[in-house]
C-alpha positions, 0 to 999 in steps of 0.5 A: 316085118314090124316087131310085135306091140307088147301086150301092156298097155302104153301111149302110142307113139306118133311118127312122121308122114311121107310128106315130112320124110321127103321134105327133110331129105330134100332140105338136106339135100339142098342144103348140101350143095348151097353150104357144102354142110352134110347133115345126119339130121335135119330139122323142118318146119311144119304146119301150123307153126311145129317143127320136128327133126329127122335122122339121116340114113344118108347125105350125099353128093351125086353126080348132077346135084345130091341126095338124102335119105331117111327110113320112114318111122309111123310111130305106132301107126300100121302104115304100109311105109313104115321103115321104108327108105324115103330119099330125095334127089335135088339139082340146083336151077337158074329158074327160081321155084321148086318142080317135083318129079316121081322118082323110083317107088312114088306113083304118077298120076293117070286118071282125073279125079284127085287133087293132082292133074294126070301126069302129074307124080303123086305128091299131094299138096301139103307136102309140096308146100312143105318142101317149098316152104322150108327150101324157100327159107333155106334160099334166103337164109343162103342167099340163093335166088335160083330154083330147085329140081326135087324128086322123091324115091322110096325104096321098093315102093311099086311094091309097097303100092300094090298092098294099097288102094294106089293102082285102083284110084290110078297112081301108078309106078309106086307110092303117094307123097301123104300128109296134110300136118307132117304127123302120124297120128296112131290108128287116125285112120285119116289116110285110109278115109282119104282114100276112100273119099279118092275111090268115089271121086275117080269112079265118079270122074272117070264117068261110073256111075254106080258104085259099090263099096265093100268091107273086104275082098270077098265082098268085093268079089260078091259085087262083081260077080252080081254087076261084073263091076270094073276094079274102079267102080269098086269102093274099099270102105273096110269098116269106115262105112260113114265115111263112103255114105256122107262122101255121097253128100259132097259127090253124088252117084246115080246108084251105090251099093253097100256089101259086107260081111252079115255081121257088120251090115248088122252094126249098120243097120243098128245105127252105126258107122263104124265098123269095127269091133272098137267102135260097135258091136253085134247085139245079138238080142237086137237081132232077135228083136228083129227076127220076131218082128218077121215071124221068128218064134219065142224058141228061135229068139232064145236060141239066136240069144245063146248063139255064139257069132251073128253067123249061128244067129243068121243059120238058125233063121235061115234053117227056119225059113226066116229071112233075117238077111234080107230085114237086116240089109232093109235096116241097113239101107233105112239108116243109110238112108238118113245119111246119102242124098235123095238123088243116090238110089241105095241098096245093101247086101250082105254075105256069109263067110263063104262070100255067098250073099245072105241078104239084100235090101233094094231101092226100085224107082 
């Protein structure tokens, strides 16, 4: 477990992505049986023209080639990576060039969809060209004109990969290989928005052709009961709701649907896309405003004004028999509208804390 963030405020801390983990552990490794050097740090080339230096836990020769390792550091990001053993095993080659595999911990591709073809392990292409790079320099700075086997491990990845949207998307065995700068930026959520962006193109490779993103499981658990969708069909948006909508520009369904708890279908249906409570509130008053426009009295909008949670709001409407779910969900589906192709037919849906749907807005055609 992660030591607890202090409560005074500081800079956050960036770390290193898996990608710049496997690519230091396979240089050293390299390096180690073109030199004969055993490293306890190794510097890389990154993107766009930076470098950093990782600590070694360890740097070896093994039977058959030699391997390094480094514990992953993502800074102050809350990556599911975060301290794991990171190691890359590597054998010399005659043939020139690097091949990579899946060792323990990193996942193998099994479904089409994603940048890398089935069967393939999952280490996405940046931090292929990472390695490549930096192995390719090592090459010439040694002399060497064979080739590199590179496979990378992490430590109880399989494990690690059931806490992330891997098995959905179809990686399976463990862990990706991320990255597209080497750094982990705090709390980007860019890796996240990645896998959002996955889920939509698997379902929509695989041949689903209505999708439903969610903000949690017991919204996905709403979907599914309602349309007994395939884990694939199901899309965890958390609260980046623009990202799963403006994906639909670049790779459109027939039908998607949008679930989520009462509150955050409300800060949808106020304009705005991202979910959390950083970035948007619940605007009480505003849900007042909406619940006059289908009749509320002056007594339930001052009552919904004083209420506590957009849940008591949504009560006190429901125990008058006005249906502040269904005009919230219809707001909703009209902003998102704005955003997804004509040709993608919308509906959204919200669910009480029970996970019982208290609203839903539909598209006929």
């Amino acid at each position: 477990m992660r030591d607890e963030t202090p409560e005074e405020p500081r800079p956050l801390r960036s770390g290193y992505t898996t990608g710049s983990c496997a690519t230091a552990t396979s240089l050293a490794a390299a390096r180690l049986l073109l030199t004969g050097e055993a490293l306890d740090a190794a510097q890389i080339a990154l993107p766009k023209e930076r470098s950093a230096t990782l600590r070694l836990e360890f740097c070896r020769l093994i039977a058959g080639g030699a391997e390094a390792g480094t514990l992953k550091d993502a800074g102050d990001d809350p990556d599911v990576t975060h301290g794991a053993l990171v190691f890359a095993r590597v054998a010399l080659s005659d043939e020139p060039g690097v091949r990579f595999y899946a060792g323990e911990g990193v996942g193998t591709v099994t479904k089409p969809g994603l940048v890398l073809a089935v069967g393939e392990p999952a280490i996405n292409p940046v931090p292929r060209q990472m390695m490549q790079g930096n192995l390719a320099a090592l090459a010439a700075e040694c002399g060497y004109a064979g080739g590199f086997d590179v496979t990378i491990n992490i430590e109880g990845g399989a494990e690690l990969a059931l806490k992330t949207m891997n098995p959905r998307l179809g990686i399976l065995g463990g862990l990706s290989i991320l990255g597209t700068t080497g750094i982990v930026r705090p709390f980007s959520c860019s890796a996240y928005i990645a896998s959002i962006q996955q889920g939509i193109d698997v379902a929509r490779a695989n041949g689903f052709r209505h999708l439903a993103a969610c903000t949690g499981n017991a919204s996905e658990d709403a979907m599914r009961r309602r349309y007994g969708f395939d884990d694939t069909a199901l899309i965890e948006m958390g609260d980046f709701a623009g990202a799963a909508l403006k994906h639909l520009r670049k790779v459109p369904v027939e039908r998607f649907s949008v679930c989520g708890g009462f509150g955050k279908i409300s800060k949808l249906a106020a304009g705005h896309m991202d979910l959390h409570s950083r970035h948007s509130s619940i605007d009480l008053p505003q849900l007042a405003e909406w619940a006059a426009a289908i009749g509320a009295s002056a007594e339930l909008q001052q009552r919904m004004r004083e209420a506590n949670t957009s849940q008591q709001a949504l009560a006190l409407c429901r125990a008058e028999g006005i249906a502040l779910g269904d005009a919230v969900c219809a707001r909703a589906l009209a902003f998102a509208r704005r955003i997804v192709p004509l040709e993608v037919t919308l509906e959204v849906f919200a669910i009480d804390r029970q996970g019982n749907l208290v609203g839903e807005a539909l598209e006929v055609r």
